[in-house]
N, C-alpha and C positions, 0 to 999 in steps of 0.2 A: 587783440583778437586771438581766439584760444583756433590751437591748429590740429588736424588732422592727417594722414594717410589712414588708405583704409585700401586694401586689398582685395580681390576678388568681389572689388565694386561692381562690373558688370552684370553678375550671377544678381537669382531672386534676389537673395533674400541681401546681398551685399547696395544692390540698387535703390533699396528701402533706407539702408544706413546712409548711403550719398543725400539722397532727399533730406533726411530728418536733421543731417550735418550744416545743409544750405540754408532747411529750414533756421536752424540755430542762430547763424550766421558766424560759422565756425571759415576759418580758410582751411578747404577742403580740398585735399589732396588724392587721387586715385591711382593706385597702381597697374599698368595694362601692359599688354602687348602687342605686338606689330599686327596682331591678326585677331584681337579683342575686339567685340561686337560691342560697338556704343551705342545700341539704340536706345539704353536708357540713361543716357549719360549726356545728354545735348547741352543742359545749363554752361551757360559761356563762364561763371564762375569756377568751375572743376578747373584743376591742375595737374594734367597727367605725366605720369610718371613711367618712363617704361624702365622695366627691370628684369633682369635673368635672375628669377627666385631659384631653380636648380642648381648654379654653377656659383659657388662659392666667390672665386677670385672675381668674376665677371659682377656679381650681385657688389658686392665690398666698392669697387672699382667705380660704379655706377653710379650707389650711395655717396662715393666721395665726393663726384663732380658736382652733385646737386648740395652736397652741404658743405660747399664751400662758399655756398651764396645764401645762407639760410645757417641755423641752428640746431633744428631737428624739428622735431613734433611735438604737439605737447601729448596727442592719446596717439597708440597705434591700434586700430583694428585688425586684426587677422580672420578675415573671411573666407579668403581664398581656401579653396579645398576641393578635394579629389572624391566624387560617388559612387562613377562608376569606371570600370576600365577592365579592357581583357585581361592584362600581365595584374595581378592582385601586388606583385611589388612596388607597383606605382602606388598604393595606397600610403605604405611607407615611407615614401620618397616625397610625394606632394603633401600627405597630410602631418607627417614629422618631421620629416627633414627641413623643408622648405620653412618648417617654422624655427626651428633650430636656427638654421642659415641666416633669417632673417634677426633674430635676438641676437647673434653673435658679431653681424656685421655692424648693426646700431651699435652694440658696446664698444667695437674696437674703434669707431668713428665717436666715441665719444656723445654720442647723438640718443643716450638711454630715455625715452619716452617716460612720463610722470605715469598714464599707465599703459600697460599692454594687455587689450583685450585677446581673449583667446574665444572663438567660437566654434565650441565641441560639439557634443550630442548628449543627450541622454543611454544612444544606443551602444554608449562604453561599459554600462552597466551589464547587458545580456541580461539573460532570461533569470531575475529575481524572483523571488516570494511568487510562486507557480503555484502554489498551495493554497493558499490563503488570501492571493491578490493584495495583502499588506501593501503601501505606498511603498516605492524604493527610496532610502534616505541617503543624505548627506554621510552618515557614516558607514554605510555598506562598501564592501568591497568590490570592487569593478570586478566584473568575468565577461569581458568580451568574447561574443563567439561568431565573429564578424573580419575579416581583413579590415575592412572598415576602419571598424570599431575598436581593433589594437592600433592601427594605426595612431587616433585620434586618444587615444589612452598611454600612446610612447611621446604625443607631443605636449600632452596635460604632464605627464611624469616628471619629462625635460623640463617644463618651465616651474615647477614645485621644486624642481631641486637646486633652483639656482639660490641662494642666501639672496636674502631681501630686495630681490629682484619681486615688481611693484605689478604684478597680474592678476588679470581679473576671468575669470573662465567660466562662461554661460555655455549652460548644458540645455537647451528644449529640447523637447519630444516633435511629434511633427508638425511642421510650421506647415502652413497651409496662406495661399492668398492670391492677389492678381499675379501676373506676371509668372505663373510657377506652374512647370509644365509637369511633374509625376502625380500631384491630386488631377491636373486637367485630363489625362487619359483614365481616369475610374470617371468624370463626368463625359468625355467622348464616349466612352461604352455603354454608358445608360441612354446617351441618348441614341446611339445603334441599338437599344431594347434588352440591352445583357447588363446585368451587374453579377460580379464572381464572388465568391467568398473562401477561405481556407477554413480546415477542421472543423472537428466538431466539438471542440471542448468549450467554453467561455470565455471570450476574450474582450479582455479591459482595455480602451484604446484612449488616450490623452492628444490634446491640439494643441495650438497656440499659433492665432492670428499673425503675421507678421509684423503689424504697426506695432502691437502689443509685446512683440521682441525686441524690436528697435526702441522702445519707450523704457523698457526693459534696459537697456543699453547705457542708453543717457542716463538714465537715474544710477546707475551704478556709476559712473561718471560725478554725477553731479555731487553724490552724498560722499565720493571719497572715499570709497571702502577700497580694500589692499588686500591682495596674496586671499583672495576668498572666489570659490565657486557657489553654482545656483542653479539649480533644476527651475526650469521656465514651461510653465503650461497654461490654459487661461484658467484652470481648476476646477473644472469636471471631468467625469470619467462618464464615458459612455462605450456601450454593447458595441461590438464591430460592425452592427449594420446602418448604426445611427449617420454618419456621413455619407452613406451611399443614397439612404431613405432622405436626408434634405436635399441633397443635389436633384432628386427624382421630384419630387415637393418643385423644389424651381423651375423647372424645366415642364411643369404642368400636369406633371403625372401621367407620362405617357406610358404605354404599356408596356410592359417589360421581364423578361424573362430571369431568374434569380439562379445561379449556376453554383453550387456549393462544393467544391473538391476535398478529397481527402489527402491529409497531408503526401501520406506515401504519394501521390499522382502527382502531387506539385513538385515531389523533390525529385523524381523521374523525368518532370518536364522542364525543372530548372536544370538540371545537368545536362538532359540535351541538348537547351540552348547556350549551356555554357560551355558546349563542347563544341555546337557549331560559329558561338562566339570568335573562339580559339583559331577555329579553321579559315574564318573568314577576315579575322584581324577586327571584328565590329562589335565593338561593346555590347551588351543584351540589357532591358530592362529589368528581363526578369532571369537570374542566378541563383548559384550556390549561398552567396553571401546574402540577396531577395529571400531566399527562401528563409533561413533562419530569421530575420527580421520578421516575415509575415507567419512565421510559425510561434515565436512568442505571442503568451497570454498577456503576459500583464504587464501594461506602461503605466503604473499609477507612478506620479512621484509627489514627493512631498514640499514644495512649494516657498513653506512656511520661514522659510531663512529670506528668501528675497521678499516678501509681504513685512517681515521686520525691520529688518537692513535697509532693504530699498523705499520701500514705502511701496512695492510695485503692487498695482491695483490692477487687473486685465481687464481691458476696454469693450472690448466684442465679443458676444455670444458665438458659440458655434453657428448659430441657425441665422445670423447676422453677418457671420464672415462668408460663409457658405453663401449668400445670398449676396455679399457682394462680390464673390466670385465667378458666380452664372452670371450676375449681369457684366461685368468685367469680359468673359469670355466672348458671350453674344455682342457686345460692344464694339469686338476686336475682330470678329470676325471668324474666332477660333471654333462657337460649335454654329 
């Protein structure tokens, strides 16, 4: 039986990989902590794991006692990841470090995973091809301009730089699906009758269904590819209003008011709330590091290396995922 750990299982998009891993019939291992919210995690087959990812000695320590009864893994996922948070050096810490920490304690244990997934972002790239809306490629230069986003660009770097160390590093754009609560606040405000918009220039906006990442996943898994990254989208580009107008579409078309800002206003009302963030100790949805995300144009990216490589084919339309996300919501009770 082929084995798993998979990290920041709890999270969206990490609670799709736990399922597709059960699905598999993989022994599937989840990493948690004393204070990690299982409510998507009930399968009596899971095998939790707790571990201090921050503190090196303690993480090593941990790892030892559980492979002393076991071998290791055969794949590690690294899901876990840091979005948002007031001190922006936590970006650093949980989205690099902790991955550092974790490669480093596997090898000293002897316990090196056949592969190690890394789950990045697209949003390492920053604001590319503005001009022209060209596709971002595989061979562009990263220009993060994001805490984020370097974050998540010092823990891609770290693991490139290791010699023949066996990782695989998927970049999507934005995942969308049930269970994921930053798309479900643009559907709570449509259906309070408001949808917002930034600037005014043109903006190219890219998805990708979550099954369709997780599928994503496995097939890189499956085919055995090594030391290669992969921009992950379902492969349309669509206008920035296109995901507000299906959600509106689901929800029956109720009436609703379309609020357009100009960048300057956004970046005034991101700083404030990033300033009373600060004061209050309470992370903000919407910041300094929000705003440059929602102020780039163009997320096209270019695909065409995992449609080779992977065989990866995306499964659900936007206006299919969308659709089964209003009904997921209304289901749960959410709108």
């Amino acid at each position: 039986m082929k084995s798993i750990l998979i990290t920041g299982g709890s999270g969206f998009i990490g609670s799709f990989i736990v399922d597709e891993a059960l699905r598999r019939g993989y022994d599937t291992w989840v990493v948690v902590r004393s204070s990690t919210n299982r409510k998507y995690l009930q399968d009596s087959r899971i095998h939790f794991l707790e571990l201090t990812m921050g503190d090196q000695g303690r993480l090593l320590e941990q790892l030892g006692t559980v492979l002393q009864e076991r071998s290791g893994w055969d794949y590690v996922v690294h899901c876990a990841g840091l979005t948002k948070t007031v001190d922006k050096q936590q970006f650093d810490i949980v989205n690099h470090l902790h991955t550092r920490y974790l490669v480093e304690a596997l090898d000293a244990l002897d316990a090196r995973p056949k592969r190690f997934i890394l789950m990045s972002s697209l949003s390492i790239f920053g604001p590319l091809h503005e001009q022209d809306y060209s596709p971002i490629l595989l061979s562009d230069t990263p220009q993060p301009n994001t805490a984020y986003g370097r974050s998540k660009y010092r823990a891609e770097k770290y693991l490139t730089s290791l010699d023949d160390y066996p990782y695989i590093i998927l970049r999507p754009t934005g995942v969308y699906g049930p269970r994921d609560k930053d798309y479900f606040l643009m559907a709570k405000s449509i259906k309070g009758h408001i949808d917002t918009a930034v600037g005014y220039k043109k903006q190219i906006l890219t998805f990708i269904y979550v099954q369709d990442l997780v599928d994503a996943l496995f097939l890189a898994i499956d085919k055995g590819v090594c030391r290669r990254a992969y921009f992950l989208s379902d492969g349309g580009e669509y206008e920035s209003a296109r995901y507000s107008d299906l959600i509106h579409q689901e929800l029956g078309s109720p009436w609703m008011i379309r609020i357009k800002f100009p960048l300057c206003i956004l970046y005034l009302i991101s700083a404030l709330l990033e300033g009373i963030s600060k004061l209050t100790r309470k992370p903000s949805t919407l910041n300094l590091d929000k705003y440059h995300i929602m102020k780039q144009r163009n997320w096209r990216c270019d695909i065409s290396a995992a449609e080779q490589e992977l065989g990866y084919v995306p499964k659900v339309s936007l206006a299919e995922g969308v659709r089964r996300c209003v009904a997921w919501y209304l289901d749960k009770g959410w709108l």
